[in-house]
N, C-alpha and C positions, 0 to 999 in steps of 0.2 A: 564691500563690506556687507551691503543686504545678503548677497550669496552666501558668504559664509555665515549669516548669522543665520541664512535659511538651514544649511546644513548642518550647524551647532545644531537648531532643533529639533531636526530628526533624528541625529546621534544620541538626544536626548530620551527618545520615546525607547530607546533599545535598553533604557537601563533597569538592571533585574532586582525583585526587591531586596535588601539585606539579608532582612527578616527569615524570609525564606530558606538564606546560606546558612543563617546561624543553626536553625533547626538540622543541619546537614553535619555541622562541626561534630570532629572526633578526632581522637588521636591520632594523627598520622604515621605511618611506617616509613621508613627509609626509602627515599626517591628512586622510584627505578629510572635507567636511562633510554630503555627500550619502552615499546608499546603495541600490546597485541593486536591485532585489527580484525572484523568481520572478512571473511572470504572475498565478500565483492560490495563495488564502490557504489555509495551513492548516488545515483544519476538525480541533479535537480536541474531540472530543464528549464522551469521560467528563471534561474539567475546563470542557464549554459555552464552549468559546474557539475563536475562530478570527484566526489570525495570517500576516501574511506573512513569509514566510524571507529572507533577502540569497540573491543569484545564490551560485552555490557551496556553498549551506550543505550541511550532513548533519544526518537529525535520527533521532531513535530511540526507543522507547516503551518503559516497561517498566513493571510492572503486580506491586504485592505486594496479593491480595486484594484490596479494592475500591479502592484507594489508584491512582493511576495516575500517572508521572514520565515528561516528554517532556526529552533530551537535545537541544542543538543545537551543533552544530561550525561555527565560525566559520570563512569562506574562509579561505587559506592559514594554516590551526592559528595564528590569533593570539587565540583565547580561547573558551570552552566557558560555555554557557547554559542553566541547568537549569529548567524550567517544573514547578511541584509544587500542587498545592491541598494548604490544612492547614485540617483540622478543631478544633472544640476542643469541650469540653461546658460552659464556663463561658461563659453566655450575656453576661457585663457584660465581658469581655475584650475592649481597644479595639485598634484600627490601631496607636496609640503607644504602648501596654501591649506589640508583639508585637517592634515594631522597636525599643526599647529593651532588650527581652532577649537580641535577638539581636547589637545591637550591642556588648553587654555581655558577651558570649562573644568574640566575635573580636577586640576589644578588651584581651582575655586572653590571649592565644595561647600556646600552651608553658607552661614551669614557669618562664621569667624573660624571655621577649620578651613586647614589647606590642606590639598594633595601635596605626594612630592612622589617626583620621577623614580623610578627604581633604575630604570632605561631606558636608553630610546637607539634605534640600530633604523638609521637612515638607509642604509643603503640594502635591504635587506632583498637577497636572490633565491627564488625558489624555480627550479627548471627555466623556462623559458619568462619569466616572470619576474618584473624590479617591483620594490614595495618598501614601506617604512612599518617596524612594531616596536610599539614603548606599552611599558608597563607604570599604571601608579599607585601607588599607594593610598586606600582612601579611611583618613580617619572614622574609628566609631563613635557613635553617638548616644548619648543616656545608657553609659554602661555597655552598648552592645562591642564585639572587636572589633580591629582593621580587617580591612579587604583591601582587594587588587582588582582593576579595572586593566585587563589589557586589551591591547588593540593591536590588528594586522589589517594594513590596509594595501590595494593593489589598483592604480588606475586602471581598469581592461581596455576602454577606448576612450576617446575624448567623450566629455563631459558623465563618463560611466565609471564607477569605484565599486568595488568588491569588499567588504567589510568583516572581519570575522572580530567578532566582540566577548570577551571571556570576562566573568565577575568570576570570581573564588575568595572566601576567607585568608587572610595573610599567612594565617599559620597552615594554611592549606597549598601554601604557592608553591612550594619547591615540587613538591609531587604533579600536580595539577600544570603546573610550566611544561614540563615534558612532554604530559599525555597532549597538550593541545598547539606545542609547535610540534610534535609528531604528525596530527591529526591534517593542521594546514599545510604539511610539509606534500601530504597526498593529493590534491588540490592539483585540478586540470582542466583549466579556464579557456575555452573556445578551440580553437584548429581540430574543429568534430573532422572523423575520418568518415571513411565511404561508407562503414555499419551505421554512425551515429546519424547520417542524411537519410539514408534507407530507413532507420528508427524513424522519424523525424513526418517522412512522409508517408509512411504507412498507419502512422497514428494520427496526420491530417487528411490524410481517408478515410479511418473509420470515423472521423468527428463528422466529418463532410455529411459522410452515407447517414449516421443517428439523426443530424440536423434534418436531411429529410424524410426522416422516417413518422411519419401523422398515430395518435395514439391507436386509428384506426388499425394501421397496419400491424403496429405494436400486438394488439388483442387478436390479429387474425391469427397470430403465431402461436397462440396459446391453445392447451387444452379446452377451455372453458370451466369453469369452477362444479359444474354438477360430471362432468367427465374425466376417465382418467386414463394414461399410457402405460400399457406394462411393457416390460422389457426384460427380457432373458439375458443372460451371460454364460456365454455356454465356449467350448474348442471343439467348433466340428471334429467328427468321425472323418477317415479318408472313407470309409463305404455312405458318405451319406446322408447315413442313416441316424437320425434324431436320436434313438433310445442306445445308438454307441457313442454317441457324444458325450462330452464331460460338462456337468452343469457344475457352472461356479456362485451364482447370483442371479434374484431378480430385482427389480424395482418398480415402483409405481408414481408415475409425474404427474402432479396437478398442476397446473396454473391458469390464472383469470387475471381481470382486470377488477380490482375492488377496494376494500377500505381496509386501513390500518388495524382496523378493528379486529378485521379478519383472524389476525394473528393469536388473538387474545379467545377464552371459553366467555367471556361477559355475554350476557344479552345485549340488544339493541337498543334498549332503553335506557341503557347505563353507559352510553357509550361518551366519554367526552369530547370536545372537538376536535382533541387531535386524533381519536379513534376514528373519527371521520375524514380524516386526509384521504382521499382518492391516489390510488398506485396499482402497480402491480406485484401480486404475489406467484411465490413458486413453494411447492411444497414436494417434497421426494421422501421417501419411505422405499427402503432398502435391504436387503438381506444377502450378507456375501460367505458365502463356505471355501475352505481351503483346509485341509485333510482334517485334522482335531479341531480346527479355528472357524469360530463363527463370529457374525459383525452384524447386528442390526443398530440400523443408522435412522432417523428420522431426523429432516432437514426443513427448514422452512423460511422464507427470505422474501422481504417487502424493500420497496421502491418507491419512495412517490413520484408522480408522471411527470414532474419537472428535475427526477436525479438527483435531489438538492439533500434529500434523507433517505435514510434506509435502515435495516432492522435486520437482525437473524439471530434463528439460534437452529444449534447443531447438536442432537445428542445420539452418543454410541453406545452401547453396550457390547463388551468384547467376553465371547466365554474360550476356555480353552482348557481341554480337559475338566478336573472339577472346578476349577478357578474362574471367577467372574469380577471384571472392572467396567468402571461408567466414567465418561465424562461429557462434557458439557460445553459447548462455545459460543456464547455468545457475542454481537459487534451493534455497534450502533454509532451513525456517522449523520451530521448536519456539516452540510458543504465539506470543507475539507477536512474538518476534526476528527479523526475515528478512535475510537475503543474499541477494544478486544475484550473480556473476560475468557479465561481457560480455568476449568476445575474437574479437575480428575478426582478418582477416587484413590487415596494413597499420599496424594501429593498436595500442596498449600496451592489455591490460588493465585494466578499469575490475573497480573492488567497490563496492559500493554498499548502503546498509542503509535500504530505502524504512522510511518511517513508519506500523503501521498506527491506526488513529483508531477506537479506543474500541473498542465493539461494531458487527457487521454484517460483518466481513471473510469471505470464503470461500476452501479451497481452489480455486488451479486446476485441478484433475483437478474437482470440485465444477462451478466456472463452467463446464464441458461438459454435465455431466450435469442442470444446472437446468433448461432447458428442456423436455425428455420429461419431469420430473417434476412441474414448473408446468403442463404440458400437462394430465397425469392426472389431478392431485389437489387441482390448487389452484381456488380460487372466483375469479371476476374482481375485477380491482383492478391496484394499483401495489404493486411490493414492488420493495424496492431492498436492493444490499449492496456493501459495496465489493470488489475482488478488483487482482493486480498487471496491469498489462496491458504485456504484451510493446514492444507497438508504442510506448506512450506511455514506455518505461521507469518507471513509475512504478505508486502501488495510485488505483486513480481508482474514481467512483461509476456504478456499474450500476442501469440502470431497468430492469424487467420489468412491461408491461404485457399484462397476462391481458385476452382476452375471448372472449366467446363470439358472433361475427358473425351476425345476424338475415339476411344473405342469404347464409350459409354455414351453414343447419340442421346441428348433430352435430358442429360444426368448433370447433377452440380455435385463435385466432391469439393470437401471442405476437409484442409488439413490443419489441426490446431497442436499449439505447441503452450502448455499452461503458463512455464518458465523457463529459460531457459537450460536448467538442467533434469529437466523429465523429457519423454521419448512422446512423440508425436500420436495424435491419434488421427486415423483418419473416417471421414464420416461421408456419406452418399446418402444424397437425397432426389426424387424423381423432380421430374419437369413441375410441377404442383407442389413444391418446398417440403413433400413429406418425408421424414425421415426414414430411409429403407435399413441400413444398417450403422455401425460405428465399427471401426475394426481396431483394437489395439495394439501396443508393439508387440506384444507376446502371443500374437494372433489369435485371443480371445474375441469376441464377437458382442456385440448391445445389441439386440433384435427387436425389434416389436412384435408382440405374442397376444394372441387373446386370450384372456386372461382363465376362460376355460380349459382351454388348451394345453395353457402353464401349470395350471392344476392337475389336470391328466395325469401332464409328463411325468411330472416330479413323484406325483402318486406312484406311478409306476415303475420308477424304478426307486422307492423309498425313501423321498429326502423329507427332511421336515419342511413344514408348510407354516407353522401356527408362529 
């Protein structure tokens, strides 16, 4: 009995407030049977699950000590799904030992309402997988409606249970039923194949290699704050020859080791303490042409030197022809919570709280600076992490593949793969981690140029500069 009353009360902590659902109450439309879903599945590696989300969802992580709870927001707020693993140490506690305790709680509800069962499906099969789900009914209170607590629960090993916990509004269930036995129906709990171990341990290599990476080394790989990188983007000529080449872009990379502050125009004297957090920053300032189409990009992205926070904002201005749009992105993450902010010009404001998945995520100021550090330090191999990526609005899986090229004596190439449905880049650096070139799939070029130089060219054969 202590067991299970241990488990009543962590089943306890998963309960979502009313309050909240009611604010979400609307008239519901007729139940669909189907359920659209994101293109590709949630990978959540501290609970070994990987799941697909409905179109629309929100989902969210949080993390007490090794314990780890994924949040999911159901399209237009008609009902919130909590994904938890529960541990126990009483190794004979069965599947219908856990969901009988818990039904036996909400069952209770308050000091004189009761639940009551809508259902309960004991034997419940999904692929390779036995489980029990019941639904209850839970009266409301001072005026506010019923709701429904349901529950899917799955032993995965001994004394290990998989939990998927759904609150919604009563008058919201029939719709909201569907979209989340749809959702758990996608649920594919451990027998990882030969990719998910290769994932697995290439993201226990890049943790490894950061773990020994000292802030010293960290700053070696930097520009330093009063210096800067420029870099050309150009399709070589077959003759050669520079001034037949086709220029697309250039860029200019700062980065240092410094204060939060940094990011901000305040003086130093105004700074408060969190402006004084020690990290590192990255700041790029960009310009890309492509025939009528111009892009300037100013980026800039902080880290503090323990990972644990980070900062950025992103802004573009697009012209083409006479027409001109701006937009804006900003993120800011403590441990594993992140926001996004997106605001274009034309369009409302989006927020957005990507997912991150378990272990392996990096700062973006980080995902600049891996490369020159993979270059120096690391041994060849695959080392993966996941990081957010602009382009995809989303956190997706990074490849880095380390080697050292047999017709390239003294050279380190580094092949990265952002997610995986973009085209590989590959990048060469000398014996001393400096970056000689980047080559892309469309065999455009990143050069390093002095910044005189770049001036020249572009003068010369007429491209704008300012």
């Amino acid at each position: 009995m202590r067991n299970a009353t241990r488990i009543t009360r962590c089943f306890a902590l998963l309960t979502i407030s009313l309050m909240t659902l009611q604010s979400f109450a609307q008239t519901a439309p007729a139940s669909p049977t189907t359920t659209d879903f994101e293109p590709d599945p949630v990978r959540i590696d501290a609970l070994d699950l990987s799941i697909m989300l409905p179109k629309g969802a929100v989902s969210e992580t949080t993390s007490f000590g090794t314990n780890t709870s994924v949040g999911v927001g159901f399209p237009d707020k008609i009902g919130v799904m909590i994904i938890k693993e529960q541990r126990t140490t009483n190794k004979d506690l069965s599947l219908e030992q856990v969901a009988q305790s818990i039904i036996k709680q909400l069952t209770r509800f308050g000091n004189s309402s009761t639940g009551a069962i809508i259902e309960h499906e004991k034997n419940l099969k999904i692929k390779l997988w036995s489980g029990q789900r019941f639904y209850v009914r839970m009266p409301g209170t001072n005026g506010k409606p019923d709701s429904v607590r349901g529950m899917t629960i799955f032993q995965t090993q001994p004394q290990r249970f998989i939990i998927f916990d759904l609150t919604t509004l009563y008058r919201d269930f029939d719709r909201c039923r569907v979209m989340y036995e749809n959702t758990v129906a996608t649920m594919d709990l451990g027998n990882p194949t030969d990719k998910d171990v290769q994932r697995a341990a290439a993201i226990r290599k890049m943790l490894d290699f950061l773990d020994l990476r000292s802030p010293e080394e960290i700053q070696a790989v930097t520009t330093r704050k009063s210096n800067d990188r420029w870099e050309r983007l150009y399709l070589p000529a077959v003759t050669g020859d520079d001034m037949d080449a086709t220029e697309y872009g250039y860029r200019r990379t700062r980065s240092w080791a410094g204060f939060k502050g940094d990011l901000t125009e305040k003086p130093r004297n105004k700074w408060t303490e969190d402006d004084q957090t020690m990290g590192y920053l990255v700041q790029i300032d960009a310009m890309a042409i492509e025939e009528d189409l111009r892009v300037d990009t100013r980026a800039t992205f902080y880290t503090s030197i323990d990972g644990e926070e980070e900062s950025w904002t992103i802004k573009m201005s697009l012209r083409q022809g006479g027409e001109q749009s701006t937009s804006t992105i900003t993120g800011a993450r403590s441990k594993k919570n992140l926001v996004v902010l997106t605001d274009s010009s034309g369009s409302a404001p989006t927020k957005t709280s990507p997912l991150i998945q378990g272990d392996g995520y990096i700062s973006q100021a980080l995902s600049y600076l891996i490369s020159p550090l993979l270059a120096k330090h690391a041994e060849p191999g695959d080392y993966a992490s996941y990081a957010y990526n602009s382009s995809a609005g989303a956190i997706t899986l990074r490849w880095d593949l380390v080697e050292h090229p047999e017709e390239s004596p003294g050279m380190v190439r580094i092949t990265t793969k952002t997610s995986p449905n973009t085209p590989p880049t590959v990048s060469l650096y000398n014996g001393k981690g400096e970056l000689l070139r980047v080559r892309l799939s469309n065999e455009r070029i990143w050069e390093p140029i002095e910044v005189e130089r770049l001036v020249n060219l572009w003068q010369k054969k007429g491209l704008p500069l300012e």
